[in-house]
C-alpha positions as CSV (number, residue, x, y, z in Angstrom):
1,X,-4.9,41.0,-20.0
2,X,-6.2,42.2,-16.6
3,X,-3.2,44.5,-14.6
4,X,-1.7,43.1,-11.4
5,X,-2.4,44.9,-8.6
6,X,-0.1,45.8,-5.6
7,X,-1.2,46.9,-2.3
8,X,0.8,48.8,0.8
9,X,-0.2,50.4,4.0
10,X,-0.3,53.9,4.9
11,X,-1.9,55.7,8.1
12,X,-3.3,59.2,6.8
13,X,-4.3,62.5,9.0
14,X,-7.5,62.6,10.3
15,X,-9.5,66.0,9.6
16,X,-8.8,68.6,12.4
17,X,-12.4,69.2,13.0
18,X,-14.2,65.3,12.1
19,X,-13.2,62.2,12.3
20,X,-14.8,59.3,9.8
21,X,-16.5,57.2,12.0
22,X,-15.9,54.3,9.7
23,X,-12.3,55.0,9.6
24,X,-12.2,55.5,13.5
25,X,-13.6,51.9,14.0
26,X,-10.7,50.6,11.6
27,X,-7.7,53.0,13.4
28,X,-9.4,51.1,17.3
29,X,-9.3,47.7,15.4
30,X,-5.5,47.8,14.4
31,X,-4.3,48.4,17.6
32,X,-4.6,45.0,18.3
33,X,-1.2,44.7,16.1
34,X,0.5,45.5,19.4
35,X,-1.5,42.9,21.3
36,X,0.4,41.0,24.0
37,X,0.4,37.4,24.0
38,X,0.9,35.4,26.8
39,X,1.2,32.5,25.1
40,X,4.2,33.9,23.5
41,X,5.7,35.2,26.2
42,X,6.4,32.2,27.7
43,X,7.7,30.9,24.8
44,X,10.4,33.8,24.6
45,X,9.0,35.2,21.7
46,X,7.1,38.2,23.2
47,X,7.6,39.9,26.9
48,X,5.1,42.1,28.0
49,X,7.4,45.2,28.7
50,X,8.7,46.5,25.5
51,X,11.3,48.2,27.4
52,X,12.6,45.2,28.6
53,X,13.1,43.5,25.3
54,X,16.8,42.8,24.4
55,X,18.9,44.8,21.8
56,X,16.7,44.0,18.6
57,X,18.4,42.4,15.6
58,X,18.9,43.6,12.2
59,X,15.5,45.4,11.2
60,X,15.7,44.3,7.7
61,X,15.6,40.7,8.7
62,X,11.5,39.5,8.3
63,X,11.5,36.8,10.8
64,X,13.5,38.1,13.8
65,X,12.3,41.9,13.8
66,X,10.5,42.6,17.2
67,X,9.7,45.9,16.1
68,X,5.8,45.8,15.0
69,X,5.6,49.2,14.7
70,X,8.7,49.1,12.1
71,X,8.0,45.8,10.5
72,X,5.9,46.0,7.3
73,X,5.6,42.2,7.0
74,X,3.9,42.0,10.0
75,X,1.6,45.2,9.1
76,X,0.8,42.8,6.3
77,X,0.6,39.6,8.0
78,X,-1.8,41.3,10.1
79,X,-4.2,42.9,7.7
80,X,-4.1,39.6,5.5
81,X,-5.3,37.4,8.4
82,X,-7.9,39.9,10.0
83,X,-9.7,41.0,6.8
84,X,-12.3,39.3,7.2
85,X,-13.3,40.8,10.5
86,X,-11.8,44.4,9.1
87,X,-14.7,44.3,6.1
88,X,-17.0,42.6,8.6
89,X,-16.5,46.0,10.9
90,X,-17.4,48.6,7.9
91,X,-21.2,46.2,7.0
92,X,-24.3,48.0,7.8
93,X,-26.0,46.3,9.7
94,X,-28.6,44.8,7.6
95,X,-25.9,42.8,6.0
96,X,-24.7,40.6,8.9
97,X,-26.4,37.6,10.4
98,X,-27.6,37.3,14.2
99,X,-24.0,36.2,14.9
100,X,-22.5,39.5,13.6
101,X,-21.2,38.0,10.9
102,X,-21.5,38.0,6.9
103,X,-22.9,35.7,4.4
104,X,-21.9,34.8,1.1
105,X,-24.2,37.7,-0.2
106,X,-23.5,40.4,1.8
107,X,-22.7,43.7,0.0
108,X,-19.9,46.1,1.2
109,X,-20.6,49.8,0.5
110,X,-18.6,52.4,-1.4
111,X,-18.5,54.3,1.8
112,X,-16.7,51.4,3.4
113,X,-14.2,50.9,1.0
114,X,-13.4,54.6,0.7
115,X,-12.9,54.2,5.1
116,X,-10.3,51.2,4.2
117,X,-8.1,53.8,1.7
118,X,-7.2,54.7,5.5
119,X,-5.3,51.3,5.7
120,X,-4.6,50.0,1.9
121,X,-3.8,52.0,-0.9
122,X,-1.9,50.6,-4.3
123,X,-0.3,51.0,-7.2
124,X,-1.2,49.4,-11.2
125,X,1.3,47.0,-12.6
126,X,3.9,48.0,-10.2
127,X,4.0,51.5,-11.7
128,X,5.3,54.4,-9.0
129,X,2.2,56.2,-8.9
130,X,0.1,55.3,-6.0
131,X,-3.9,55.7,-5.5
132,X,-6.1,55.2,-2.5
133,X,-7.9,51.8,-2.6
134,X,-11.4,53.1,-3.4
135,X,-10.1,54.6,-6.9
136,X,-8.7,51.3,-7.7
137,X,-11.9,49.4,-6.7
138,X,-14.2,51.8,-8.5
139,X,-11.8,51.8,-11.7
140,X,-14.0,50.0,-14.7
141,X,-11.6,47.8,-15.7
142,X,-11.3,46.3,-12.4
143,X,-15.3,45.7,-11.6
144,X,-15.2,42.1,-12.2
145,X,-12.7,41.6,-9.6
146,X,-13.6,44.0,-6.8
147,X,-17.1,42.6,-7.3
148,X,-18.9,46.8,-8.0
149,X,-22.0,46.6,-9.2
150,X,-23.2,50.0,-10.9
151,X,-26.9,49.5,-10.3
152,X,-26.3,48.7,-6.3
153,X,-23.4,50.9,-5.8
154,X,-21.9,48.6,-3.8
155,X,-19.4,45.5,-3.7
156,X,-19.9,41.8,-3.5
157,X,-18.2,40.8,0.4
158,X,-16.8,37.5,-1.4
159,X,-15.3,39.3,-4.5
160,X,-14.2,41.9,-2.7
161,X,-11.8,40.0,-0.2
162,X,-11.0,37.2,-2.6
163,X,-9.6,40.0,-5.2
164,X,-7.9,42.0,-2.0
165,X,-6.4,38.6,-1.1
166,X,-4.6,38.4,-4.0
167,X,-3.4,41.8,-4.5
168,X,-2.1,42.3,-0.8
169,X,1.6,42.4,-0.6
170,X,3.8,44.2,1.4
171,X,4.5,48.1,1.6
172,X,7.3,48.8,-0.7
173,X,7.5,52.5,0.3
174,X,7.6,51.4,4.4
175,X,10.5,50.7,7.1
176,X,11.5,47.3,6.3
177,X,11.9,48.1,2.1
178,X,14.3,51.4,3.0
179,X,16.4,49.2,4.9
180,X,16.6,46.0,3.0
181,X,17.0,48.1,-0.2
182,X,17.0,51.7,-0.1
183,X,19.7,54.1,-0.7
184,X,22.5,53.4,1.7
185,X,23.6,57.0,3.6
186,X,26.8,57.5,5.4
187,X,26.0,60.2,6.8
188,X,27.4,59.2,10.7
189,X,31.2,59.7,10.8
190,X,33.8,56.9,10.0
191,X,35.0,56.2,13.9
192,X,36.0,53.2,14.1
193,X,33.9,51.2,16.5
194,X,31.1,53.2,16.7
195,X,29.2,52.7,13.0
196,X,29.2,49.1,12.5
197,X,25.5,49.1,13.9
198,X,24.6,52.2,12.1
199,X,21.9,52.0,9.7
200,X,20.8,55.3,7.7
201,X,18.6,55.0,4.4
202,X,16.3,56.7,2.5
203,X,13.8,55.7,-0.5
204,X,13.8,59.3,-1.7
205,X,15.0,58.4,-5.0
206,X,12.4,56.1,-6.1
207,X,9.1,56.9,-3.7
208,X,6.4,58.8,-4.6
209,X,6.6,62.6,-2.6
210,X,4.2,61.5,-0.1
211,X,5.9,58.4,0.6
212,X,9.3,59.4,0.9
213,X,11.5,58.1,4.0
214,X,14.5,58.2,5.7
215,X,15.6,55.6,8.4
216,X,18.4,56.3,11.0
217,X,19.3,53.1,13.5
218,X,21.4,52.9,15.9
219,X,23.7,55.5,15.6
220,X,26.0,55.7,18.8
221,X,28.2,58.1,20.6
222,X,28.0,61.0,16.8
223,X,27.4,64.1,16.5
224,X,25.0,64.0,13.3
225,X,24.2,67.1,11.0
226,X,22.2,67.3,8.2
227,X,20.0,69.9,5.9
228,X,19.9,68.2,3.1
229,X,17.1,67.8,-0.2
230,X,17.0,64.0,0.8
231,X,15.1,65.1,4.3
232,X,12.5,67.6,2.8
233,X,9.0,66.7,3.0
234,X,10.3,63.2,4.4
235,X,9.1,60.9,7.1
236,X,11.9,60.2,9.3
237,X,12.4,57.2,11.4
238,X,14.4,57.1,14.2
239,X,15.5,54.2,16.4
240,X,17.5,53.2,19.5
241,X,20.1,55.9,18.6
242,X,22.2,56.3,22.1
243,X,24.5,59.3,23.4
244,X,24.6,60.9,20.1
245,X,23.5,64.7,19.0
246,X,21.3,64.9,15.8
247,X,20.6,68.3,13.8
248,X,18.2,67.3,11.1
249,X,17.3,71.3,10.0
250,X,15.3,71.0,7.2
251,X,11.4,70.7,6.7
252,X,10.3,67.5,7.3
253,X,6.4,65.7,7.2
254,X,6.9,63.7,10.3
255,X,9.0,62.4,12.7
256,X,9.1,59.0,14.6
257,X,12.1,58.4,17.8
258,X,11.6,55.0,19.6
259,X,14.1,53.6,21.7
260,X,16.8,56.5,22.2
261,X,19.1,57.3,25.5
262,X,21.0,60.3,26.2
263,X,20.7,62.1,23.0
264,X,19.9,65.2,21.8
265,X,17.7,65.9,18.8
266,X,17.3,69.2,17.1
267,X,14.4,69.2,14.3
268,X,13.4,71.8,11.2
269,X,9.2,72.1,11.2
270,X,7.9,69.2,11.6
271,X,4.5,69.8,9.2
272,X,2.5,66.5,11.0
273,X,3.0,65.0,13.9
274,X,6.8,64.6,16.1
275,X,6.1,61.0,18.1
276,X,8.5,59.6,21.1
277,X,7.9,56.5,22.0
278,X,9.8,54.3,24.8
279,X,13.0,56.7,24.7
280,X,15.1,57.9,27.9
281,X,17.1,61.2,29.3
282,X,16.3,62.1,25.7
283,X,16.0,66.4,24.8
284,X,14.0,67.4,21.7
285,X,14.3,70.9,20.3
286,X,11.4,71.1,17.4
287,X,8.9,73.3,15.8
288,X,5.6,70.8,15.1
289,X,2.5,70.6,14.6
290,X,1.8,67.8,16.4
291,X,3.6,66.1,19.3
292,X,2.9,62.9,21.0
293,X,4.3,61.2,23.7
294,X,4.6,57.7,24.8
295,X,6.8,55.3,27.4
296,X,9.2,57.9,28.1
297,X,11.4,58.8,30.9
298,X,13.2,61.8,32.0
299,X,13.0,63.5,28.5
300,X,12.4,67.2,28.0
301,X,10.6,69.2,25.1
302,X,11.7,72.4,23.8
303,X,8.6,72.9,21.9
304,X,6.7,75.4,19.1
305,X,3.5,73.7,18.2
306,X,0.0,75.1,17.6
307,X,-1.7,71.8,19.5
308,X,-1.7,70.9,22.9
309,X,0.9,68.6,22.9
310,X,-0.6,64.4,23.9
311,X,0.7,62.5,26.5
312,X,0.2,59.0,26.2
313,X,0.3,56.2,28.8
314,X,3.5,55.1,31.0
315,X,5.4,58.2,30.6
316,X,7.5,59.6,33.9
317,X,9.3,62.8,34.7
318,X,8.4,65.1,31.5
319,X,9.5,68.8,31.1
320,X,8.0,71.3,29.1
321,X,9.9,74.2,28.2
322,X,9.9,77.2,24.8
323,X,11.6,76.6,22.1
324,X,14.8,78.5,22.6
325,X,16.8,78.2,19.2
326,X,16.9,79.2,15.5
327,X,19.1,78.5,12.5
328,X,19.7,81.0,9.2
329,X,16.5,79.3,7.3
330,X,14.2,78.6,10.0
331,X,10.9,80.5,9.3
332,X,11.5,79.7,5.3
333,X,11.1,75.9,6.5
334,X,8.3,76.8,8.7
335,X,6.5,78.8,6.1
336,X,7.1,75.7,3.7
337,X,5.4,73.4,6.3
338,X,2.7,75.6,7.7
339,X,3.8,76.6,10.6
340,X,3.5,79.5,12.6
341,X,4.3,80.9,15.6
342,X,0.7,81.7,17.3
343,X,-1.0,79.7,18.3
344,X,1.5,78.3,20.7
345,X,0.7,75.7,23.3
346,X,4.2,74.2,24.3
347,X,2.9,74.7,27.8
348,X,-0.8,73.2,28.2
349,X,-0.1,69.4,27.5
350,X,-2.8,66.8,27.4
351,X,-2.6,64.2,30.0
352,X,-4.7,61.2,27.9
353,X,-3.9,58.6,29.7
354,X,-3.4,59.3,33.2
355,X,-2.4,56.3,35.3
356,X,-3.0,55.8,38.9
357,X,-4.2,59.3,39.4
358,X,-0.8,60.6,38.6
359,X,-0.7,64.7,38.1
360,X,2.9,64.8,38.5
361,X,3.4,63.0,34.9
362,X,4.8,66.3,33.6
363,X,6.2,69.7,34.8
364,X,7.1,72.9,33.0
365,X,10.7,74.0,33.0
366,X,11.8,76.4,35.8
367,X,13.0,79.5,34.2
368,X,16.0,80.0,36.6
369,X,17.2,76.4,34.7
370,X,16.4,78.3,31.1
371,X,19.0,78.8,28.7
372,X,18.6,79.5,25.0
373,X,20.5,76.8,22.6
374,X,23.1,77.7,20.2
375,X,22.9,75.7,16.8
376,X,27.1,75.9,15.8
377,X,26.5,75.0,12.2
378,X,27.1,78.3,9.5
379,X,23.9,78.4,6.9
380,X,22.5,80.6,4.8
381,X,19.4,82.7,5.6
382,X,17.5,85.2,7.1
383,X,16.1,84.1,10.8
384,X,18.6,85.8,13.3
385,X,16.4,85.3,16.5
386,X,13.9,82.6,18.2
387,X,10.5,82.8,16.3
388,X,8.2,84.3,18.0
389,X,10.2,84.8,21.2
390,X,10.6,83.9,24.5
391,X,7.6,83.9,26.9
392,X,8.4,87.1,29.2
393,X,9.0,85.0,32.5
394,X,12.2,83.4,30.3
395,X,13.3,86.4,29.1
396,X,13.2,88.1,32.3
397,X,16.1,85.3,33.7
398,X,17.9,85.4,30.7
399,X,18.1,88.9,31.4
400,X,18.9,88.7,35.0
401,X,21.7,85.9,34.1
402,X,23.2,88.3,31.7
403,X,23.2,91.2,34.3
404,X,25.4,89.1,36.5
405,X,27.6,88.6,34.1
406,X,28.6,92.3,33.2
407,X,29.1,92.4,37.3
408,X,31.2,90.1,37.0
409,X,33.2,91.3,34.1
410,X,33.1,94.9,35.5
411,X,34.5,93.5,39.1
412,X,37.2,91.8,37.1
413,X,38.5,94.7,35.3
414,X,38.2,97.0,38.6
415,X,40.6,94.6,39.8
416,X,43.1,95.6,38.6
417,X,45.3,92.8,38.6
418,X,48.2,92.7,36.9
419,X,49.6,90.5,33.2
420,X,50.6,87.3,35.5
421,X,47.9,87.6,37.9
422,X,45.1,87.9,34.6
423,X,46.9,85.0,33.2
424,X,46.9,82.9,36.6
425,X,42.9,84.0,37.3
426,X,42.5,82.6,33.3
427,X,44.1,79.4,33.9
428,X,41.3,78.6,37.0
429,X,38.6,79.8,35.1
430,X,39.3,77.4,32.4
431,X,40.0,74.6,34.6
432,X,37.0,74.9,36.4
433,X,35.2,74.8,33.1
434,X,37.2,72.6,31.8
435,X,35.7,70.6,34.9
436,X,32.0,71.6,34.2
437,X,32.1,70.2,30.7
438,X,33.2,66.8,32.3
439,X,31.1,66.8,35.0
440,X,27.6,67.6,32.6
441,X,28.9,65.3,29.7
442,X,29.2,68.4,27.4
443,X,32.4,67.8,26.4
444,X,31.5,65.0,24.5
445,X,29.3,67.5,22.8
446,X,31.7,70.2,21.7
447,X,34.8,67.8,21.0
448,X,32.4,65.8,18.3
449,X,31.6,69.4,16.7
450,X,35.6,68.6,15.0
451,X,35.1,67.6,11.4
452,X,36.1,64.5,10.7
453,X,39.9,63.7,8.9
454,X,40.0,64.3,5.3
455,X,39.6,60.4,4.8
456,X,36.1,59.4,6.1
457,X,34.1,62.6,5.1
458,X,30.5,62.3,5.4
459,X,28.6,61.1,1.6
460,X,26.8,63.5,0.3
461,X,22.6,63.0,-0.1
């Protein structure tokens, strides 16, 4: 009895010094998943902006989710009706006809099918274990059907898609599966009105440790803070969460924010790559590896990362700045995702795509706007100060900034003034910052600090 075979989709890191040019040709190819159609468009059921798409709908639902980069079934859909073309792409050339295409004879390499572990990768009668798609093709049992000949070394282009055909289902490990089915997470506080539309979920407890993911949607107007076994080593997904502040502080394998306004996201190491995409007036405060930059407006990054961080196409109005925080466990997380602190280039982006000649794209922060950040949570640990420090020029004003405020406490006590006039002078300093907090939206900031009432506490996970 021959094993069924189940198939998902995975992207993997390139090496830091190669890329497979095989591999390469397949990463270009797939981009058309984000192809616009006009013929859609007018139809209503694509619009070239994605920024100007409506709210979209339950994620979990396969037929109305607009999200392609989120929506496994159409990763699927997509792979299923191109394959053809995707094994035609990795022929040598000897095996095609004039017309670039193959014949019912053609033979696919083992160097091709190792380039399309990059996109499909599977598991043996649904166990949990997952291999990349050459082991499976290569695996003796399995010869007849991935059409492997051990005299050629290669595969048969007919058995090989017929047998890929029938395997290829959808990834059970991706977006779509956490949220149809994965462990539900409270994790936002019960305030009534504003978690309906919440969505948080993780697959921790039944993906393999590479594939382990948790999914936050729409969380609005919460102050969200986690470190937590659930995140460690996970890919987190973020989407269209608005006005909120979220303190994920534990080591995580990559991060993902698309759609997000007015928020503020504080991240442990991040041991791949930290990706915006399409977010507004949004502040990220991370140590990375990687960091990546797409369709964004007015956001600023607080950065630590040993690459020069990429910026995409149609951003507007980005600010660099140093990272400027810490928490108790801090460098234990970075050592546990390989991060250190030199080599540091927060401030010498890479403008990739730069459109209409447009230098202005980004800016580094002024350091007379420079303050550090203050993480209010009590942990245990042993990082008291910013890794690695502040570049000098930061320092400096921090150290100017603090100078004026012993003046000003020293002109205050030399004074004089007496009990009713310290109390009167106490009332208008707090009004007036009282005022402040307003005025910069802070407020919002410091009163959602307040645990919540004994009755809707946070689930653990």
């Amino acid at each position: 009895m021959t094993d069924r075979l189940k198939f998902g989709f995975g992207f993997h890191r390139f090496s830091v010094l190669s890329v497979d040019t095989l591999q390469f040709l397949l990463f270009l190819y797939i981009q058309q998943l984000n192809k616009v159609s006009l013929r859609t468009s007018l139809i209503g059921e694509e619009w070239p902006s994605p920024r100007s798409r409506s709210q979209s709908p339950d994620l979990t639902e396969k037929s109305n989710c607009h999200n392609k980069n989120w929506n496994d079934y159409s990763h699927q859909a997509f792979v299923y009706d191109h394959l053809s073309d995707l094994l035609e792409l990795l022929l040598d050339p000897e095996q095609l006809t004039a017309s670039f295409h193959s014949t019912h004879s053609s033979l696919v390499s083992r160097e091709a099918v190792v380039a399309l572990s990059f996109l499909i990768e599977g598991t043996i009668s649904r166990a949990r274990k997952v291999y990349p798609l050459h082991e499976l093709a290569l695996w003796q049992p399995l010869h007849a059907d991935s059409g492997f000949s051990k005299i050629s070394k290669t595969f048969s282009f007919y058995k090989l898609e017929t047998w890929l055909r029938s395997c290829l289902t959808g990834n059970p490990f991706g977006t779509s599966a956490c949220l149809k089915s994965g462990k539900k997470l409270a994790w936002a506080h019960q305030v009534e009105g504003t978690t309906k539309r919440a969505k948080i979920a993780c697959n921790t407890h039944v993906a393999p440790r590479m594939h382990r993911l948790v999914v936050m949607s729409q969380v609005y107007k919460q102050t969200l803070a986690k470190s937590s076994d659930t995140l460690v080593g996970a890919h987190v997904k973020i989407h269209r969460c608005n006005e909120s502040f979220i303190y994920l502080l534990s080591p995580l394998r990559s991060v993902t924010i698309e759609k997000c306004r007015n928020s503020i996201f504080v991240l442990g190491p991040v041991g791949t790559t930290l990706h915006l995409h399409s977010c507004d007036n949004v502040k990220v405060i991370a140590v990375c590896h990687r960091l990546s930059i797409s369709s964004t407006t007015g956001c600023i990054f607080h950065i630590l990362t040993p690459t020069r961080p990429l910026i995409l196409s149609g951003n507007q109005t980005v600010t660099f700045a140093p990272f400027h925080t810490h928490y108790p466990m801090l460098e234990d997380h970075m050592a546990r995702t390989g991060l250190a602190t030199v080599p540091n280039y927060w401030d010498n982006p890479m403008v990739v795509c730069r459109e209409n000649s447009d230098t202005s794209v980004f800016r580094l922060l002024p350091p007379c706007e420079f303050y550090v950040f203050i993480i209010p949570f009590e942990m245990e640990g042993d990082t008291t100060e910013i890794p690695g420090g502040l570049p000098s020029v930061y320092q400096k004003a921090l150290g100017q900034r603090e100078q004026k405020i012993q003046i000003w406490q020293k002109t205050v006590k030399e004074a004089h003034l007496t009990k009713d006039q310290r109390k009167q002078f106490q009332v208008l300093v707090e009004n007036k910052f009282y005022e402040w907090l307003i005025n910069t939206g802070h407020r919002q900031q410091l009163d959602s600090l307040v645990p919540p009432a004994a009755g809707s506490k946070q689930a653990a996970g």
